[in-house]
N, C-alpha and C positions, 0 to 999 in steps of 0.2 A: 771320456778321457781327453776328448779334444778340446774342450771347454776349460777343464783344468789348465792345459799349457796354454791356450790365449789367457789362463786367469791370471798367472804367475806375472807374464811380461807387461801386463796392465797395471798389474800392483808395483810392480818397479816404476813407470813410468809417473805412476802417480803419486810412490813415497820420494822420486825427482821433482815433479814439479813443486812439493808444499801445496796440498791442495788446504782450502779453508776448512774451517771447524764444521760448518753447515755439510757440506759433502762427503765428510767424513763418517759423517752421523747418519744421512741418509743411505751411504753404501753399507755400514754397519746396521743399520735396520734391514734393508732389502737382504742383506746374507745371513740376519738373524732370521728372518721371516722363510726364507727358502729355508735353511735350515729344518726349521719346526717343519713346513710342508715333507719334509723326506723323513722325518719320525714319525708323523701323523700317521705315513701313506704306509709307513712298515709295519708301525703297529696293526693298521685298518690288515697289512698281509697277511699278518701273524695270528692276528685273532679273527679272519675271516670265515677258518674253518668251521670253529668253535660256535660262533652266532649262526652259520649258517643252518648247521642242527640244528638247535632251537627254534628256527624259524619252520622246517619240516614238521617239528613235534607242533607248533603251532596251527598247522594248518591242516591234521589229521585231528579232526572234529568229530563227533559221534552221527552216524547217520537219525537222519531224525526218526521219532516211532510215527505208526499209522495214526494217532491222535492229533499229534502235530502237522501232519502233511492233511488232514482232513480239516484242520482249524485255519489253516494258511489257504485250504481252497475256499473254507465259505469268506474268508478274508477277501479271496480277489476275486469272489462272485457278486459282493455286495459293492466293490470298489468300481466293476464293470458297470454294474445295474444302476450306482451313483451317473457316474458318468455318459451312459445311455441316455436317463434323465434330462441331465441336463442338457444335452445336447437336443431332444427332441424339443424342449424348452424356446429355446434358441431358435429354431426353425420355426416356430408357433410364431416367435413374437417376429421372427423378419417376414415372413410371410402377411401378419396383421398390418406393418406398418408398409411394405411394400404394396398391398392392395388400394 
């Protein structure tokens, strides 16, 4: 509310001075623009609840079965044994060229 009565006495001073068509148009954009940001932000209030469900029901996923949890391990057994690899690779060759 404070902002309101600085707004009032602003806008009198400024339909006294005759301000130019340019500043007219930029304080009409700036309090169109605010405008829209205090509808966005009530809608975003109002429909918070609503999305916020949906996002719950999203994120209760099916536990996986034992097929799946045994597929995903031989997955990051062969990813390990990759990467063991290569790394002993790497040692081989610094050791060759550091000799």
């Amino acid at each position: 509310m404070e902002t309101m009565h600085e707004l009032i006495p602003f806008a009198k001073e400024m339909l006294s001075q005759k301000p130019n068509r340019k500043m007219v148009k930029l304080y009409m954009l700036g309090s169109v623009l605010a405008f829209f940001g205090v509808v966005i932000g009530l809608v975003e209030t109002v429909c918070s609840p609503f999305t916020s469900q949906g996002m719950l029901d999203e994120e209760k996923k099916p536990t996986p079965t034992r097929e799946q949890m045994l597929a995903q391990k031989q997955e990051d057994l062969i990813l390990e044994k990759s990467k063991k690899a290569v790394g002993t690779q790497r040692a081989l060759v610094t050791r060759q060229h550091a000799s």
